[in-house]
Structure formats: structure tokens, C-alpha cells
C-alpha positions in Angstrom: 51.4 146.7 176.9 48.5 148.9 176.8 45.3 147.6 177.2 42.7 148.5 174.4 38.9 148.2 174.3 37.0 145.8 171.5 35.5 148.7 170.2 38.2 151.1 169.1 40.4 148.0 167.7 36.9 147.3 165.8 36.5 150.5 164.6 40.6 151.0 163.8 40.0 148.0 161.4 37.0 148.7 159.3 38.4 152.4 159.1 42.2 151.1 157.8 40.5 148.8 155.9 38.4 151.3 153.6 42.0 153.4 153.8 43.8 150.4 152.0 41.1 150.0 149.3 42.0 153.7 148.5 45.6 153.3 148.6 45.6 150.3 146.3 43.6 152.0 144.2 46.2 155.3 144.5 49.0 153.0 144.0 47.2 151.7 140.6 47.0 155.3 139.5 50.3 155.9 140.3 52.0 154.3 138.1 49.9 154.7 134.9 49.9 158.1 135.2 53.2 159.9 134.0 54.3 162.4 135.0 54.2 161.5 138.9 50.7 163.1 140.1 51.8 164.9 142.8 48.4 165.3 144.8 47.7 161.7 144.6 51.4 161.0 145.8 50.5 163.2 148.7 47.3 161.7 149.7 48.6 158.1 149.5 51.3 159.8 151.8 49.1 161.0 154.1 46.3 158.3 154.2 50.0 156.1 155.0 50.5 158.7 158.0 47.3 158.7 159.4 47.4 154.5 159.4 50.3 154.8 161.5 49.4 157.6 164.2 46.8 155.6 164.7 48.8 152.3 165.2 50.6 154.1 167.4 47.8 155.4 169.2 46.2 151.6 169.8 49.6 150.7 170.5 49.9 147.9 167.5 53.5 148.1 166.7 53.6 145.8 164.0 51.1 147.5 162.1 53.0 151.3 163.1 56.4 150.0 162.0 55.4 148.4 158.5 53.3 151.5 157.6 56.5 153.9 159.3 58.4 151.8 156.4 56.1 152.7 154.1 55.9 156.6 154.9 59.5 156.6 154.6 59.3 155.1 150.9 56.5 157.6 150.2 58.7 160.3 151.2 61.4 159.5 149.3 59.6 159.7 146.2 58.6 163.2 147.2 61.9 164.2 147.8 62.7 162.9 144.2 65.0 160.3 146.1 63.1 157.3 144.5 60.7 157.3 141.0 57.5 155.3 141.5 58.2 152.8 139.2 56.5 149.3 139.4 59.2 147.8 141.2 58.8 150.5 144.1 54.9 149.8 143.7 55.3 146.1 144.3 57.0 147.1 147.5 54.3 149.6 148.2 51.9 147.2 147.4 53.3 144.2 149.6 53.4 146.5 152.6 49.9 147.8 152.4 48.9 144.0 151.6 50.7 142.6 155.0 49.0 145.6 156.7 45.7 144.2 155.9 46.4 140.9 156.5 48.0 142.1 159.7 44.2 143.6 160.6 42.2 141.0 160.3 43.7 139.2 164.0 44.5 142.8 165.5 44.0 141.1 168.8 47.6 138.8 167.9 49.7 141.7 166.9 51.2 142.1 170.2 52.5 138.6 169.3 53.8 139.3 166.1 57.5 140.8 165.4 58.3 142.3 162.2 61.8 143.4 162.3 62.7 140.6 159.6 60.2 142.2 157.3 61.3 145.3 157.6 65.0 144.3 156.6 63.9 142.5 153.9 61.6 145.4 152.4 65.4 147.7 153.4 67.2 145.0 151.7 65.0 144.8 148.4 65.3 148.8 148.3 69.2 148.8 149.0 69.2 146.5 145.9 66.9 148.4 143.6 69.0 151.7 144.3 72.7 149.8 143.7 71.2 148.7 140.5 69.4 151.5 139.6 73.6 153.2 139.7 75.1 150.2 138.0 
């Protein structure tokens, strides 16, 4: 495990947490707006992105996996894969919620595993997508 200073967790945690604020706000705009603002899409996309480089950077792989999760979800709704409905906000929103809550200990998430979370947020969207065929 790499070792990493007070300072740079500190700073990775006020900086993520401003990032949130604007993604939950993103998220709200999201889905009142129709049709799909792309731009926002795209920033929420890469404000996701930039969380988890630098997750990855500090070496906090719950926080890179759950926000990886997200990206993916993000970019399937680019792709025109998935439509941004509330449902797939929800999920959005849950993620970037657990992310937060995630940062406010950042010195236990070497501690914490979050492979059951990600199945569950892969088993809510494996469900939305059968019913969205049925």
C-alpha cells in the first residue's frame, strides 16, 4: 500500500468534495432538461474522470472503483447505450453520495472493500436494461 502524506489526502477531499456539489447539481439538471444536454453530460463525465485519476493517484481504490462504475454509466449514456432517466440518476446519484461519504474517513479506505457495491449498482443496471426490453 502506498503511503500518502496528510496533506494531499486533505487537499484530495475538500477538492472532490466541491466536485460532488457540482455533479449533484449536474445530475439535477440532467434530468429536467430534455433533450439530453450534451455539454453538461460531458462535464459531469469528465469531473467523474478526473475523481478517479486522482483516486488512483492517492491510491484509494474504493473511491477509484465506485467513481470507474460511474464513468462507465456516464459513458454509456454518451454512447446512447443508456437514456438518463431518473432511475439511472438515482444510481448516479447513490454512487456520487457513497463517494462522499467514502471521503469523509479517507484515512479507512484501505480498509474498506467495495466489490459488493459494485455488483449491486451492475445488478440494479442489468435489471433496468431487461425491463427496459420487456
Amino acid at each position: 500500500m502506498k503511503r500518502i502524506d496528510h496533506e494531499s489526502l486533505k487537499t484530495f477531499a475538500e477538492e472532490s468534495s466541491i466536485r460532488l456539489a457540482r455533479i449533484e447539481d449536474d445530475l439535477e439538471q440532467l434530468i429536467s432538461k430534455r433533450p439530453v444536454n450534451m455539454e453538461l453530460l460531458h462535464r459531469v463525465f469528465r469531473d467523474t474522470h478526473s475523481l478517479k485519476s486522482a483516486a488512483n493517484l492517492l491510491s484509494l481504490g474504493p473511491v477509484e472503483q465506485i467513481a470507474h462504475k460511474l464513468e462507465d454509466i456516464l459513458d454509456s449514456v454518451r454512447s446512447g447505450w443508456d437514456k438518463p432517466d431518473e432511475q439511472l440518476i438515482d444510481i448516479l446519484s447513490a454512487g456520487y453520495a457513497r463517494i462522499g461519504q467514502l471521503l469523509k474517513n479517507p484515512h479507512v479506505l484501505p480498509l474498506i472493500d467495495v466489490d459488493k457495491e459494485i455488483a449491486a449498482i451492475d445488478a440494479t443496471l442489468l435489471a433496468r436494461r431487461t425491463s427496459d426490453r420487456g
